[in-house]
Residue, then its C-alpha position, 0 to 999 in steps of 0.5 A: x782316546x776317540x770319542x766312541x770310547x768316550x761316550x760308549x754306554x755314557x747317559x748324558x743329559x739334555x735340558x732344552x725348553x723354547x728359548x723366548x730370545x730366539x727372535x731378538x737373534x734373528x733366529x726361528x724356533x726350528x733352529x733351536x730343534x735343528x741344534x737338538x737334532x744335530x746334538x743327539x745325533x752325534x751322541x746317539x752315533x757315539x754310543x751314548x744314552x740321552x737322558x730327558x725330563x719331558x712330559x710327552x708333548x705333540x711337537x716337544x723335544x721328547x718326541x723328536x728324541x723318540x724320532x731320532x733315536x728310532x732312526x738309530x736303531x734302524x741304522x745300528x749294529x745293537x739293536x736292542x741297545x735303547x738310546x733314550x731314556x725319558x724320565x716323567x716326574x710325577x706331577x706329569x704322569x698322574x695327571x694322564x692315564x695307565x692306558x695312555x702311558x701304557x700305550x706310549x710305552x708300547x709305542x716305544x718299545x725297543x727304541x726308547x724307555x719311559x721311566x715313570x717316578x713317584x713324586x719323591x723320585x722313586x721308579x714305579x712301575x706301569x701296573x703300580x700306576x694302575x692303582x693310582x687315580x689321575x689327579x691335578x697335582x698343586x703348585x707344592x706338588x710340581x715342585x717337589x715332584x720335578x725337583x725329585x726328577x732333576x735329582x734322579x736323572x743327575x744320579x743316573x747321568x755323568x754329564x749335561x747339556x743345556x741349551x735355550x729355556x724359558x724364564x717365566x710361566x713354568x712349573x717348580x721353585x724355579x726355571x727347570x733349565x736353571x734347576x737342572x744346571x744347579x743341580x749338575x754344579x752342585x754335584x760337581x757333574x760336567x756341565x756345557x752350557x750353549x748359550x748362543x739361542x739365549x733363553x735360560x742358557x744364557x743366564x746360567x751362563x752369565x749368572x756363572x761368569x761365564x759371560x759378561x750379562x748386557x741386562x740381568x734378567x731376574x728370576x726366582x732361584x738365580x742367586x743361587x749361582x752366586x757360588x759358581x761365579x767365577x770358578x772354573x767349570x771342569x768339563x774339560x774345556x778351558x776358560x776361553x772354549x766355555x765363553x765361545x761355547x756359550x755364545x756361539x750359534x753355530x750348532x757345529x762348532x758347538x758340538x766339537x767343542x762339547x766332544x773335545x770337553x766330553x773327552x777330557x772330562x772326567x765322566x762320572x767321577x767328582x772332579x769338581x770346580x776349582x777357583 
């Protein structure tokens, strides 16, 4: 089975942040971009839907997503087929306006979707947010908001990545990397873990036994991985591939490994972890 069988019409979620462990390694915040850059690319040529949770950032990865799948479409047989979806939970629209969302949203047309979620994940569309005044949403609305999001893209994805992430000044009951690579376990979802840019990755990565953590770092919500310690993920790669998968820095040998554990994993089936 090629790759392009594989991945054709498959909707694969991306979970990347700054990682604050970047200079420690030697490493500059452009080669966190370059990993993502490189990631999307191979799945965008492979036929694959990438899926976000991004608030729309000058200079985030959401626009570099934007970018990349814009430089698809140009270079595609299809093109009406979109190959990003960008999920904005609602703390993160209600506090812009209808116009500046529809404005977005027509920027985009035809290279990628904006999906715009109520804050108990629900789809709303851009005229039902007209009616909808912009507002500073509080801390218990981020919370129930993102985690909302994090649950609807997992239902609506059939594998994750996740690569870097911060740990500390973020929004919700924990780090959203965290959150999201919970909820993928949780759920039995296919998840690969790059941990070679440290930040959040590494932790899950350590948190789950994956690899031997030099100094734990705590943060709210890590004991929640005690469950997944020492089990064995079923994303297709075995016990040595996922170690070298999360401690490697070479974006390369990164991405065919996630591809080789892309093919042999059971894509949105419930295929589980086993001890």
């Amino acid at each position: 089975m090629t790759y392009r069988e594989v991945l054709d019409h498959r909707s694969i979620a991306v979970s990347t942040s700054e990682s604050p462990d970047m200079p420690g390694l030697g490493l500059e915040a452009e080669h966190l971009r370059d990993a993502m850059t490189e990631i999307a690319r191979h799945a965008l040529a492979l036929g694959a839907k990438l899926v976000y949770g991004g608030d729309l950032r000058t200079g985030g990865f959401s626009n570099l997503l934007f970018e990349l799948a814009a430089r698809y479409r140009r270079d595609t047989s299809n093109p009406r087929k979109l190959g990003v979806t960008n999920y904005l939970a609602w703390p993160v629209h209600i506090q812009k306006s209808a116009e500046q969302l529809e404005h977005d949203a027509a920027d985009l047309e035809g290279t990628a979707e904006l999906r715009l979620l109520t804050i108990n994940g629900e789809n709303i569309g851009l005229k039902e947010r007209h009616n909808l005044e912009t507002c500073k949403p509080t801390e218990a609305e981020w919370a129930t908001g993102l985690a909302a999001m994090r649950h609807k893209m997992l239902a609506e994805t059939q594998a994750r990545i996740i690569l870097g992430g911060r740990v500390d000044k973020f929004k919700g009951d924990m780090p959203g990397i965290a959150e999201e690579a919970l909820y993928s376990l949780q759920a039995k979802q296919p998840l690969y873990v790059m941990g070679g840019f440290g930040g959040c990755a590494r932790d899950v990565a350590e948190a789950i036994g994956v690899l031997e953590p030099n100094v734990v770092r705590e943060w709210p919500g890590r004991d929640k991985f005690n469950p997944f310690k020492g089990k064995k993920l079923n994303n297709g790669l075995s016990v040595e591939e996922n170690r070298v998968l999360a401690s490697t820095p070479h974006v390369d040998q990164a991405i065919v490994l996630i591809l080789r554990g892309l093919t042999k994993a059971k894509l949105g089936s419930q295929g589980g972890m086993t001890a």
